[in-house]
KOLGU-4560 file (N, C-alpha, C; in nm, 3 decimals, padded with zeros to 5 digits):
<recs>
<n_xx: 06.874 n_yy: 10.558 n_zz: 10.492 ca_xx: 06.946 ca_yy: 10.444 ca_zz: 10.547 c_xx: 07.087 c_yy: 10.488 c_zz: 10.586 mol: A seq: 1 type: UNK>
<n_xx: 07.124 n_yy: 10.440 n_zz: 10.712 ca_xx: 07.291 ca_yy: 10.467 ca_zz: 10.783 c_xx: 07.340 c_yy: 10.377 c_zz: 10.727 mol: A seq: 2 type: UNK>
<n_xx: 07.442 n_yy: 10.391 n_zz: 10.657 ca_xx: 07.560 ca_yy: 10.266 ca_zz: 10.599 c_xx: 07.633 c_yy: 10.241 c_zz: 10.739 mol: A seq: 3 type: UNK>
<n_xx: 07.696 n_yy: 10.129 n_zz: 10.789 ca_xx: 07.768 ca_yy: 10.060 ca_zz: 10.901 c_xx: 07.842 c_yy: 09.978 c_zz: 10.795 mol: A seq: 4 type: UNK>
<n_xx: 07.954 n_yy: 10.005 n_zz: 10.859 ca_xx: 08.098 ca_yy: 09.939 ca_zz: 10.811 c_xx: 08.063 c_yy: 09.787 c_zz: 10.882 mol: A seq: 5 type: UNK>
<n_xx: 08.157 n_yy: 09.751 n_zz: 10.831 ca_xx: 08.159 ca_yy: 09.595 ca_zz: 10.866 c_xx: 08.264 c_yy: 09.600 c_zz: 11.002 mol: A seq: 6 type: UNK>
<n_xx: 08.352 n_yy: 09.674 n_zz: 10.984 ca_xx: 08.464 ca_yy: 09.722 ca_zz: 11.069 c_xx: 08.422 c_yy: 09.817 c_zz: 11.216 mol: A seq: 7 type: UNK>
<n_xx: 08.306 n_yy: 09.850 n_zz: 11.182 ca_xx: 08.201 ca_yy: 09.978 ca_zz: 11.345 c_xx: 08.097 c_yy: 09.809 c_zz: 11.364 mol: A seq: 8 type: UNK>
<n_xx: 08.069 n_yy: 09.756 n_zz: 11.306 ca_xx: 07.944 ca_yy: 09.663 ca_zz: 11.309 c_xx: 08.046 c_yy: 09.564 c_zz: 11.422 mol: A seq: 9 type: UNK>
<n_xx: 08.145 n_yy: 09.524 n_zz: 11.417 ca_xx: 08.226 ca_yy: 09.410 ca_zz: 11.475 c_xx: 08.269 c_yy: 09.522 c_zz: 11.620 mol: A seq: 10 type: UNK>
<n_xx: 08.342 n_yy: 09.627 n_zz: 11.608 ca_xx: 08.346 ca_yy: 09.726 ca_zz: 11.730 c_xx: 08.233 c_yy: 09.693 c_zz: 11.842 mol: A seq: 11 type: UNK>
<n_xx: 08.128 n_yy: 09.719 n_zz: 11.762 ca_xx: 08.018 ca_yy: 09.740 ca_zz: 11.845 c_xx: 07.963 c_yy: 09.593 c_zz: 11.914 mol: A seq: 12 type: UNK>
<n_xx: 07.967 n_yy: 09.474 n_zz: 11.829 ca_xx: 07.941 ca_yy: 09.351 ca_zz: 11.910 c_xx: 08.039 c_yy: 09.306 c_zz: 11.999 mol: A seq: 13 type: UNK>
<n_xx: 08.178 n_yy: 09.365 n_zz: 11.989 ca_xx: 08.285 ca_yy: 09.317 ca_zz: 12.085 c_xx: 08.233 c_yy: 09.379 c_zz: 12.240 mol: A seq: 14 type: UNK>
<n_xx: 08.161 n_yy: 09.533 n_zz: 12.193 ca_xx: 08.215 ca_yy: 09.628 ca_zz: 12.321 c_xx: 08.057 c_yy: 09.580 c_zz: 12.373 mol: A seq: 15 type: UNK>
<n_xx: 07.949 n_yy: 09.519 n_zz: 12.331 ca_xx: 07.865 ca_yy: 09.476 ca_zz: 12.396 c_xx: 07.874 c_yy: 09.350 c_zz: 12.433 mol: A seq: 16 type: UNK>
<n_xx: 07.962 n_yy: 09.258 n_zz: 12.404 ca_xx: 08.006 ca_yy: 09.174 ca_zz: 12.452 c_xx: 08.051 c_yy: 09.214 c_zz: 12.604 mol: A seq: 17 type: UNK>
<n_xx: 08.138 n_yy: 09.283 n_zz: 12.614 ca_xx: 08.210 ca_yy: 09.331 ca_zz: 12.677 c_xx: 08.112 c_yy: 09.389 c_zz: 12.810 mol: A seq: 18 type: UNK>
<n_xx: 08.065 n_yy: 09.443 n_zz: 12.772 ca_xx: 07.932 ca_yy: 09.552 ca_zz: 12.845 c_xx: 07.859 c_yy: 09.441 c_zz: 12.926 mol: A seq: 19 type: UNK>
<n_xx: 07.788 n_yy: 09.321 n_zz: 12.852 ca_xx: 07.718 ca_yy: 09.204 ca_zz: 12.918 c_xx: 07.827 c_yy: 09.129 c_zz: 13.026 mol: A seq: 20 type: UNK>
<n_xx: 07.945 n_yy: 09.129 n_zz: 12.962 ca_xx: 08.017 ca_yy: 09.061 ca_zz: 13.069 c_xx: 08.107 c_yy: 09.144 c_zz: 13.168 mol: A seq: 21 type: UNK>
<n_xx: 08.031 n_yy: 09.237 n_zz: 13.241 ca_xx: 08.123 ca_yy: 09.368 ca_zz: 13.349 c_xx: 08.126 c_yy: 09.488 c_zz: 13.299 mol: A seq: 22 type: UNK>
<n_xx: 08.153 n_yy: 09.497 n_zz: 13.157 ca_xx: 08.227 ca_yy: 09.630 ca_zz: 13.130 c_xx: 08.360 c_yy: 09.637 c_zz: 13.130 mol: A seq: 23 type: UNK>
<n_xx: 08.406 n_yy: 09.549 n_zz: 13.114 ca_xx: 08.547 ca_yy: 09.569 ca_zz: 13.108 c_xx: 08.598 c_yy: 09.461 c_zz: 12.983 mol: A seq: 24 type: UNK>
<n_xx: 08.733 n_yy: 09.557 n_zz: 12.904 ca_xx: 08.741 ca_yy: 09.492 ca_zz: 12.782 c_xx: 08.829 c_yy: 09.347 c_zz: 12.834 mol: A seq: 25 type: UNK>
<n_xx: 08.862 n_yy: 09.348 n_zz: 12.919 ca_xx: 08.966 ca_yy: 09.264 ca_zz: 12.976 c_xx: 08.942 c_yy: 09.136 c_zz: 12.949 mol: A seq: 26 type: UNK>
<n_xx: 08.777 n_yy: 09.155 n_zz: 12.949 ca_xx: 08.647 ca_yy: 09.004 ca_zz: 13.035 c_xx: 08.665 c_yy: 08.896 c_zz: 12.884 mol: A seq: 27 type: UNK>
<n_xx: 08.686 n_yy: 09.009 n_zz: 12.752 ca_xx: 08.711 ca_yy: 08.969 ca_zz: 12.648 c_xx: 08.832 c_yy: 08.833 c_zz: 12.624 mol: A seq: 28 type: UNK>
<n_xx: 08.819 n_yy: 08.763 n_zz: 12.539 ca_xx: 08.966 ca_yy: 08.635 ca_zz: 12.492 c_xx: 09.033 c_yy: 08.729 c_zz: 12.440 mol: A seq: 29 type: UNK>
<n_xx: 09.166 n_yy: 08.698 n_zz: 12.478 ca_xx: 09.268 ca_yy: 08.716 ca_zz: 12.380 c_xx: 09.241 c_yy: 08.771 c_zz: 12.260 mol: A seq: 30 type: UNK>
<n_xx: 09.222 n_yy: 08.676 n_zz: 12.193 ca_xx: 09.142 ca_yy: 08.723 ca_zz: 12.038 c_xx: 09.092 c_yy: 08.811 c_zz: 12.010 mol: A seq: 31 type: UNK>
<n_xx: 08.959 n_yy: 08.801 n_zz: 12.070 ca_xx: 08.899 ca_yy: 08.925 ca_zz: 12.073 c_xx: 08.956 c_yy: 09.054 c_zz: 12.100 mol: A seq: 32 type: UNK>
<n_xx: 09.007 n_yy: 09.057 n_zz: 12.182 ca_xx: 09.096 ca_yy: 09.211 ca_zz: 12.198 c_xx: 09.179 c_yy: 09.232 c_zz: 12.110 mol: A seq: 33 type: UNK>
<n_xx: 09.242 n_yy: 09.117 n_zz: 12.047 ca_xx: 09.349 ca_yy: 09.166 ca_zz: 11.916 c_xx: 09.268 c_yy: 09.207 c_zz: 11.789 mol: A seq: 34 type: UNK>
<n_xx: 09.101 n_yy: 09.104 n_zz: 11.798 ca_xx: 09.022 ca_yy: 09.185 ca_zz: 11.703 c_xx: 08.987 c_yy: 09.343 c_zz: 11.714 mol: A seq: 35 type: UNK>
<n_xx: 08.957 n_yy: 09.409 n_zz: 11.833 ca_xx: 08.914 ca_yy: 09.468 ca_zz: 11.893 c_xx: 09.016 c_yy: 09.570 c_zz: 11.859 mol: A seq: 36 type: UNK>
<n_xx: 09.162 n_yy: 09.573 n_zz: 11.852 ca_xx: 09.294 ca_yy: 09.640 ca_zz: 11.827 c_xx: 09.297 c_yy: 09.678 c_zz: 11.668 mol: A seq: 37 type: UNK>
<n_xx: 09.260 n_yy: 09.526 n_zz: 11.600 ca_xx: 09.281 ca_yy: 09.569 ca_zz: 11.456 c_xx: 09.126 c_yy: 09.666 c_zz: 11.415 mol: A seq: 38 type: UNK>
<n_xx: 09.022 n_yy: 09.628 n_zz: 11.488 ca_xx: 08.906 ca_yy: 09.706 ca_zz: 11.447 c_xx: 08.957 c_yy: 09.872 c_zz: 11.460 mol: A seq: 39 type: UNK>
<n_xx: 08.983 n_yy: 09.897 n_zz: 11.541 ca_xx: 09.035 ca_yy: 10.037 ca_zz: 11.578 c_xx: 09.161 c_yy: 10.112 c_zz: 11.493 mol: A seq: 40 type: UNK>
<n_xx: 09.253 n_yy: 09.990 n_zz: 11.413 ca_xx: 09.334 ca_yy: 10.047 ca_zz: 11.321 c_xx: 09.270 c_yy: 10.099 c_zz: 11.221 mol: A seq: 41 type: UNK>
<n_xx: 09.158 n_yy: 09.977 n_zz: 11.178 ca_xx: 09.102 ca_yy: 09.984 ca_zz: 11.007 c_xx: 09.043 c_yy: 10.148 c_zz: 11.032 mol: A seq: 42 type: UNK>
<n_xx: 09.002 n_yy: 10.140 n_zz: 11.143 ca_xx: 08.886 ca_yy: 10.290 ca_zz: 11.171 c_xx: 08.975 c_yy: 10.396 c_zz: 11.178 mol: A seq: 43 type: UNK>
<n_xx: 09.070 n_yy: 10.398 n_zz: 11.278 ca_xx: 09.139 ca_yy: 10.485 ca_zz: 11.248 c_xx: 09.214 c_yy: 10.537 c_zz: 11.113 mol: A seq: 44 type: UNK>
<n_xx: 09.247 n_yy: 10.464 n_zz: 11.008 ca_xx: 09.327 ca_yy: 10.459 ca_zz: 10.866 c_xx: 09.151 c_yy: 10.497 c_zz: 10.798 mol: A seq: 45 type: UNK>
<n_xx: 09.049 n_yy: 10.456 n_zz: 10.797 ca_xx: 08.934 ca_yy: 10.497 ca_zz: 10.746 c_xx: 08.927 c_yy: 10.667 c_zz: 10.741 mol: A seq: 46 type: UNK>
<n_xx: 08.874 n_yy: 10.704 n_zz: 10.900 ca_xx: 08.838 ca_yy: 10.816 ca_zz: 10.919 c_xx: 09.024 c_yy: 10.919 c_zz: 10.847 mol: A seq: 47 type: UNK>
<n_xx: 09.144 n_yy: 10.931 n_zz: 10.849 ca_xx: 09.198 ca_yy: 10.942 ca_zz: 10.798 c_xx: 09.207 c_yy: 11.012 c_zz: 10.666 mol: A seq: 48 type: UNK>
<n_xx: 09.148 n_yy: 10.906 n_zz: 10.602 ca_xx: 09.185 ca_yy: 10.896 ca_zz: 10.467 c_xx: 09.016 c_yy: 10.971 c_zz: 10.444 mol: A seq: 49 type: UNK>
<n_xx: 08.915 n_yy: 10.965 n_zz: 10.493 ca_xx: 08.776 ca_yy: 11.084 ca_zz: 10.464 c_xx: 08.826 c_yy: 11.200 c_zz: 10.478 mol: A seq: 50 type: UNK>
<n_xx: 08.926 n_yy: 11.266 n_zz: 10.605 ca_xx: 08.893 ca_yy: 11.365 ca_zz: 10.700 c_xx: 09.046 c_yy: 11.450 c_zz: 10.535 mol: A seq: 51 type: UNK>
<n_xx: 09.102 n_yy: 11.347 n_zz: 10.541 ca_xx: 09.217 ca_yy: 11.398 ca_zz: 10.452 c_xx: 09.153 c_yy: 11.475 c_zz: 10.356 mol: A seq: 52 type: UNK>
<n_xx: 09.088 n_yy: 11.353 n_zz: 10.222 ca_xx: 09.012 ca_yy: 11.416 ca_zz: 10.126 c_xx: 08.887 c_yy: 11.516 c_zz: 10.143 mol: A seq: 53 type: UNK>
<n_xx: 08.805 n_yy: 11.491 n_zz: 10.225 ca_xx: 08.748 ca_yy: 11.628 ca_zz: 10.292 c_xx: 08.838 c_yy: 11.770 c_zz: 10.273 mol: A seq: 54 type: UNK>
<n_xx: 08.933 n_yy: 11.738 n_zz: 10.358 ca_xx: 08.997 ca_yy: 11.869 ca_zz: 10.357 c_xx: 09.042 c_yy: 11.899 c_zz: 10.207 mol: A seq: 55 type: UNK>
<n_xx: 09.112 n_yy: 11.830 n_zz: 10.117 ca_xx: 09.164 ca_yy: 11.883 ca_zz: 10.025 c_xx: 09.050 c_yy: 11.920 c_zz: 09.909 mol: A seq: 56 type: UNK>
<n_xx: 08.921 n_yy: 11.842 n_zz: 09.942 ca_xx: 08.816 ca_yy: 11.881 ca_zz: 09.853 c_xx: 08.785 c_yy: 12.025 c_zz: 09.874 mol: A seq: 57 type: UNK>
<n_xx: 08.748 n_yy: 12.092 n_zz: 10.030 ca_xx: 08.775 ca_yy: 12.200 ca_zz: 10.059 c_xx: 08.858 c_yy: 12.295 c_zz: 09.991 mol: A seq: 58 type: UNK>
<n_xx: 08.962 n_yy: 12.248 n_zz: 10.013 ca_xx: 09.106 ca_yy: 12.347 ca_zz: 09.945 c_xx: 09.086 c_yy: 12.392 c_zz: 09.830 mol: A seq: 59 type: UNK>
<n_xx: 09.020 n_yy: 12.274 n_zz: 09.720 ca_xx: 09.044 ca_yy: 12.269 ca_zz: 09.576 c_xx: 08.899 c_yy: 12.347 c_zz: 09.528 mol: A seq: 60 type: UNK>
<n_xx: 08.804 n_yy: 12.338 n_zz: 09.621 ca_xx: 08.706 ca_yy: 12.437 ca_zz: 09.618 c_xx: 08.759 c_yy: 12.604 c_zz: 09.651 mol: A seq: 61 type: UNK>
<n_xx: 08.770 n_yy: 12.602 n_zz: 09.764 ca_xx: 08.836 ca_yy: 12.689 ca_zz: 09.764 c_xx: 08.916 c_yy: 12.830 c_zz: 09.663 mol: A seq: 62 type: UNK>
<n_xx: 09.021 n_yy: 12.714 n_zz: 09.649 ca_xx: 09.099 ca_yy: 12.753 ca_zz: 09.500 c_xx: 09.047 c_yy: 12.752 c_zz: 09.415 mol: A seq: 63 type: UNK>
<n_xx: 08.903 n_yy: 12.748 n_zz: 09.372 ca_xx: 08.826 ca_yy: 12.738 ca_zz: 09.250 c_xx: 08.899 c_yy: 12.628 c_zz: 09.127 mol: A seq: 64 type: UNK>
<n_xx: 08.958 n_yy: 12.540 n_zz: 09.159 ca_xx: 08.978 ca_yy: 12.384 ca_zz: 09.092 c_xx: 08.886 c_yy: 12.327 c_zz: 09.091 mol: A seq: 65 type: UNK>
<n_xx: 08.769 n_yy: 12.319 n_zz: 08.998 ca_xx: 08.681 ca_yy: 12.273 ca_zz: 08.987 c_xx: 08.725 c_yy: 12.118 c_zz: 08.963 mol: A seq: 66 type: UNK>
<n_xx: 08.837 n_yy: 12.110 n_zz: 08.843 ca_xx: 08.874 ca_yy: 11.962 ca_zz: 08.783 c_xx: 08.906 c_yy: 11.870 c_zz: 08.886 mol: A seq: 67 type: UNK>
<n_xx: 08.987 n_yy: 11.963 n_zz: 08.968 ca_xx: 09.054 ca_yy: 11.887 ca_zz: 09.107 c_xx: 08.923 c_yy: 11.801 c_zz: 09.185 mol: A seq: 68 type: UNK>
<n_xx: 08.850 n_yy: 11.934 n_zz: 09.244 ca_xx: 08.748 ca_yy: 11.918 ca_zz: 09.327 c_xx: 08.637 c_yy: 11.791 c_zz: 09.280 mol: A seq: 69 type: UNK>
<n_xx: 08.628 n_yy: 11.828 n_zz: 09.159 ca_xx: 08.538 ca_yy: 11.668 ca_zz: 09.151 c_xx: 08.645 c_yy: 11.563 c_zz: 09.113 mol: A seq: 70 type: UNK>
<n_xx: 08.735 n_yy: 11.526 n_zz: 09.093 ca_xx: 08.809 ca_yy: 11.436 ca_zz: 09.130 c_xx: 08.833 c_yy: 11.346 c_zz: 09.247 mol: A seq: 71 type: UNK>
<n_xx: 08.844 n_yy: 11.469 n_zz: 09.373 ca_xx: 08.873 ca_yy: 11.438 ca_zz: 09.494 c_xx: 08.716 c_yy: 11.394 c_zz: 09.589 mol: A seq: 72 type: UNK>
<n_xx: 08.599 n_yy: 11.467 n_zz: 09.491 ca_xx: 08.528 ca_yy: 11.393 ca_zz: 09.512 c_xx: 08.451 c_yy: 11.284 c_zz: 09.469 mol: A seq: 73 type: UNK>
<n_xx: 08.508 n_yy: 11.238 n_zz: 09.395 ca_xx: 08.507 ca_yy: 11.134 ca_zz: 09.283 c_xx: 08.547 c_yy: 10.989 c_zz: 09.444 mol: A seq: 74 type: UNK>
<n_xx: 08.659 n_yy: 11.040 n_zz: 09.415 ca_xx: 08.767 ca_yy: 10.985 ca_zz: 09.539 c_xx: 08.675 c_yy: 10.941 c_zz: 09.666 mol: A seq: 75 type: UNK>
<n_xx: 08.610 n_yy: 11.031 n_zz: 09.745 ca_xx: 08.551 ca_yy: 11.018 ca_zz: 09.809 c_xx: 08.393 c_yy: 10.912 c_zz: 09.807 mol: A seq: 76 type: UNK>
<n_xx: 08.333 n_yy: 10.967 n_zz: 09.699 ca_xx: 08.225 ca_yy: 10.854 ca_zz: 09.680 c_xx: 08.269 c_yy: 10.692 c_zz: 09.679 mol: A seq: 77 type: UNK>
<n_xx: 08.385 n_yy: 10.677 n_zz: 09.660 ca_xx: 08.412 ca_yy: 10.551 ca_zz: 09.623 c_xx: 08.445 c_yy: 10.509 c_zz: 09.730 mol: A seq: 78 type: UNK>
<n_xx: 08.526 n_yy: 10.593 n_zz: 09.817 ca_xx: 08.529 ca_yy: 10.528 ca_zz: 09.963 c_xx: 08.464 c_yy: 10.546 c_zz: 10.032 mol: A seq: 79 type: UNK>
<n_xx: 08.327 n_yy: 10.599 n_zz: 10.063 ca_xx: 08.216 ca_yy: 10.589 ca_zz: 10.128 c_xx: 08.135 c_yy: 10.503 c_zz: 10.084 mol: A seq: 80 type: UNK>
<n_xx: 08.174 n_yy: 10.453 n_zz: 09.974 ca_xx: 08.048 ca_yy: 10.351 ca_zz: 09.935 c_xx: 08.095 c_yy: 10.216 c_zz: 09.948 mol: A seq: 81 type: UNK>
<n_xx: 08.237 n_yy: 10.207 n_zz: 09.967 ca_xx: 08.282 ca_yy: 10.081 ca_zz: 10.064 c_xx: 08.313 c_yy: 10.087 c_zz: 10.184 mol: A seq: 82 type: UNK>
<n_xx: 08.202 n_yy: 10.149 n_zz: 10.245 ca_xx: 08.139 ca_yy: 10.201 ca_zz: 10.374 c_xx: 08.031 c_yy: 10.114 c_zz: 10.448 mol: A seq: 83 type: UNK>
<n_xx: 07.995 n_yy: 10.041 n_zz: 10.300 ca_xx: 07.837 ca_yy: 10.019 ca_zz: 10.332 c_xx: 07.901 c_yy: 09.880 c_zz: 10.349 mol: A seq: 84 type: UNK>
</recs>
């Protein structure tokens, strides 16, 4: 099973919204595009904060920090699983 954010799930009904009416985000209310703005923050601050701990899980592997490394992936399970 693909986990979908609640935050890609709303993306995706705006931009097919969007798609049915021209293709253009414009065709969208007001609203919607400011939803459409904040959807793209949450995602952006999401992917972020994975791509971050990713990397430092790396590092701490790396460095043979085992304590670190499952920490950081400790870290990680918890925010992938408020993913779903």
């Amino acid at each position: 099973m693909v986990a979908i954010h609640a935050v890609h799930r709303r993306m995706a009904e705006l931009a097919l919204k969007a798609k049915l009416a021209g293709g253009s985000y414009e065709r969208l209310s007001l609203s919607e595009r400011q939803e459409l703005v904040h959807c793209l923050a949450v995602n952006l601050e999401l992917v972020r904060k994975l791509d971050s701990l990713k990397s430092l899980a790396y590092l701490a592997y790396e460095q043979g920090d085992m304590e670190w490394h499952n920490e950081i992936c400790e870290k990680l399970d918890e925010l992938e699983a408020g993913l779903i």
